[in-house]
Each structure stands twice: as C-alpha cells, then as structure tokens.
N, C-alpha and C positions, 0 to 999 in steps of 0.2 A: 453359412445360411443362418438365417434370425427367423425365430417366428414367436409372432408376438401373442401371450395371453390375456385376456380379458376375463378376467376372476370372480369370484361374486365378495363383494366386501358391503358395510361391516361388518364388525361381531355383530349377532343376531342374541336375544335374549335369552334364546334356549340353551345356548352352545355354553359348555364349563368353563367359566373365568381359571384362569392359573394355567393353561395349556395352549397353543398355536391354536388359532378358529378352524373347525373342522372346514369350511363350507372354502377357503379358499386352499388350504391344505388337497381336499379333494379334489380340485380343480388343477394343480399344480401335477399331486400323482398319477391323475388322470391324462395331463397333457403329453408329462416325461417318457407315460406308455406308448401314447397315439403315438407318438414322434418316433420313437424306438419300433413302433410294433410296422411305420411305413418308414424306414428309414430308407429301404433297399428302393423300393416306389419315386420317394421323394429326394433319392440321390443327395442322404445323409449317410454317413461315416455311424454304423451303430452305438460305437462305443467311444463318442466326444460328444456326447450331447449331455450339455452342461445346463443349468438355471442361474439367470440375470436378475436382480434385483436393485431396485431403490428406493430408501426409506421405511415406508413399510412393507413395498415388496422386499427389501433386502431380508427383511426379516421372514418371509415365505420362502424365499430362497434356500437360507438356513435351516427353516424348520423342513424344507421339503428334502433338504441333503442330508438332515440325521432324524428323519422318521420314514423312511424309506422300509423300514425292517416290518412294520406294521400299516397295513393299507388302513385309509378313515372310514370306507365304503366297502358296503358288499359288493362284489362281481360284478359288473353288468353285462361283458361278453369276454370275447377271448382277447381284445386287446387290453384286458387287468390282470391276464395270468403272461404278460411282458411285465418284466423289471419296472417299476416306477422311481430307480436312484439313479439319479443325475452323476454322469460322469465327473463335475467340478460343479463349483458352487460360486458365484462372483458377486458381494453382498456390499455395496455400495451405502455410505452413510446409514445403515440397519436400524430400527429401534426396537423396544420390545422384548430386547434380549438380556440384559440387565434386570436382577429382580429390582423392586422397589424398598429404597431404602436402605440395602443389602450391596457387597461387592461383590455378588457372585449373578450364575445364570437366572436368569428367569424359573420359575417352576415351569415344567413340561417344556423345559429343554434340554436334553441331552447328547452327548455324543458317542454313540455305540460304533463296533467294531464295525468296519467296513465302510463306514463315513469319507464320501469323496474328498479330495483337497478343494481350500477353501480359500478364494483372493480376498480379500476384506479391507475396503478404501471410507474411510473418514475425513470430515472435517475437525480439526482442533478447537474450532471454535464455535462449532454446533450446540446451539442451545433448545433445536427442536429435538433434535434427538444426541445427546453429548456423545463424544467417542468412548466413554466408556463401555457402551456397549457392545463395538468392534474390539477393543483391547479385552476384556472379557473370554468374550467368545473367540481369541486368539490363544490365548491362555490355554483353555480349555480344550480345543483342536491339540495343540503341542503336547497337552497332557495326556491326550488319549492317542497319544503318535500318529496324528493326521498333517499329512501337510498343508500348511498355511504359510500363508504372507499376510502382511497385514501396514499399510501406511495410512498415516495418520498428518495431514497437512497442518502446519501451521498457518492461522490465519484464516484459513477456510470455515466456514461456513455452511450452513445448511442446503442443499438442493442447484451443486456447482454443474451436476450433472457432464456430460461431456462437449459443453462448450468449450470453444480456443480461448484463452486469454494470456497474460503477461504473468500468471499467477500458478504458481506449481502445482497446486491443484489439477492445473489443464492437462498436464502431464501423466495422470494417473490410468490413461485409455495406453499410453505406450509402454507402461511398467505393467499393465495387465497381461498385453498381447507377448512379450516378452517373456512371462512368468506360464503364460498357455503354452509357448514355445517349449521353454523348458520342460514342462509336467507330457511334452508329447500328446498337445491338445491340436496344434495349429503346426503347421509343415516349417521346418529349418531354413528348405529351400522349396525352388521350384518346382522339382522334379516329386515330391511327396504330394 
C-alpha cells in the first residue's frame, strides 16, 4: 500500500535555519501517526510502515526517521500519542544533509538510538544534490549501528527517479524491494 503526502514546503522565514523545516517535518510525523493510528481500518501491517523520499523529500525522509524521539507540534488529538517513527526510511538522491562546506552531517541532523534502517540511493553524478550527502549520512547510520544500504550509481544523475532505462540506475527500485525483503519489510513468499 503507498499513500502519498502532500507537505507544506518551503522553508518559511520564521522557522530556524541549521535544522530540518518544522512545517514539513510536522506533516511527515503527523502522517506516520494517521497511517499507524488507522492501520487496522485501512488494512496496513502496523509495524512496516515506512517513509519514501526524493531530493528534498529524501531529505524529510531522513529527518523524519531520526527526529521521531521529539514531536515538532503540540498534540492535537489522540492520533499524536501513536508512534510518529517510520518502520524504514528509503531516501532517494537526498540533499540537505551534508553540512555546508564541511564533510560531515548537516547541523539538526542526527542519529539517535532507535533510528529505523535506512536504504539511501544516489546519483554519482548529481550535481543538484552531490552523493555526498547519501555517503554521509551512510556513515553516520553505521556509526550509530543502524542498518543501512546505501548505492551510489555511476553516471547517474539528478531526478532518474524510477523510470526503466538501459542504465543501472533503473535498477535501484529491485535492490530496494530486495533489501525490504531482507530487513522483513515485504513478504519472502506468498504465503506472508
């Protein structure tokens, strides 16, 4: 099952430079609840529901799989006292997450205990967002003993997204479902 969000973007002038933007962050922890809090309703699996990102949603992605420990927003009902952490994290071409200038994280990114595992797919040749920021925040995942994957295409480019082509890039939707397999995201066989 996919359901798709619709966020509130940009950064807005009020919100603290150096940190994930509140305003979509709260959209994301807010979604991860609703989906969690009707999972049973809406004939989801509670505990595989994961967040998809690309570009700079990859980057919401991430910030919403290690800021899970601290909601952005006060309460509004009872579906904010469900879990707002994403079972896996799947951060496609990401930006934002490299600090500037620096080879390390972004400030207001980190990765605290209980952080889901994390697939992280780049281009080699992305010069909107470089793969440094997916090798990074691979790094970083491993250092705090999260499980990660993390491929990095040669040749690829920015926003391959999951078109078919001749180019291995195209490939990155079957090493994902593969790696969901393994982590016990998506069923072995039929009968799960």
């Amino acid at each position: 099952t996919g359901i798709i969000l619709k966020y509130r973007v940009p950064r807005r002038p009020d919100e603290p430079q150096g940190e994930p933007a509140r305003r979509p962050l709260q959209d994301a922890q807010r979604a991860v609840s609703l989906v969690r809090s009707r999972a049973g309703e809406w004939g989801i699996h509670p505990e595989r529901i994961g967040i998809v990102g690309f570009s700079a949603g990859g980057h919401l992605a991430i910030a919403t799989a290690t800021s899970f420990d601290k909601r952005t927003y006060e309460p509004i009902d009872d579906v904010d006292r469900t879990s707002c952490r994403p079972d896996f994290a799947i951060a496609v071409y990401s930006g934002y997450l490299k600090a500037k200038d620096k080879d390390e994280l972004a400030p207001g990114i980190h990765v605290p205990s209980g952080t889901p595992p994390v697939f992280l797919v780049h281009g080699g040749d992305d010069i909107v967002s470089p793969p440094e920021n997916s090798v990074l925040m691979y790094l970083a995942l491993k250092r705090a003993g999260v499980p990660a994957e993390l491929h990095v295409y040669a040749g690829a480019a920015h926003d391959f997204g999951v078109r078919k082509s001749d180019h291995p890039c195209s490939t990155w939707t079957e090493s994902c479902a593969n790696w969901l397999r393994n982590q016990g995201f998506l069923p072995t066989n039929k009968k799960e």
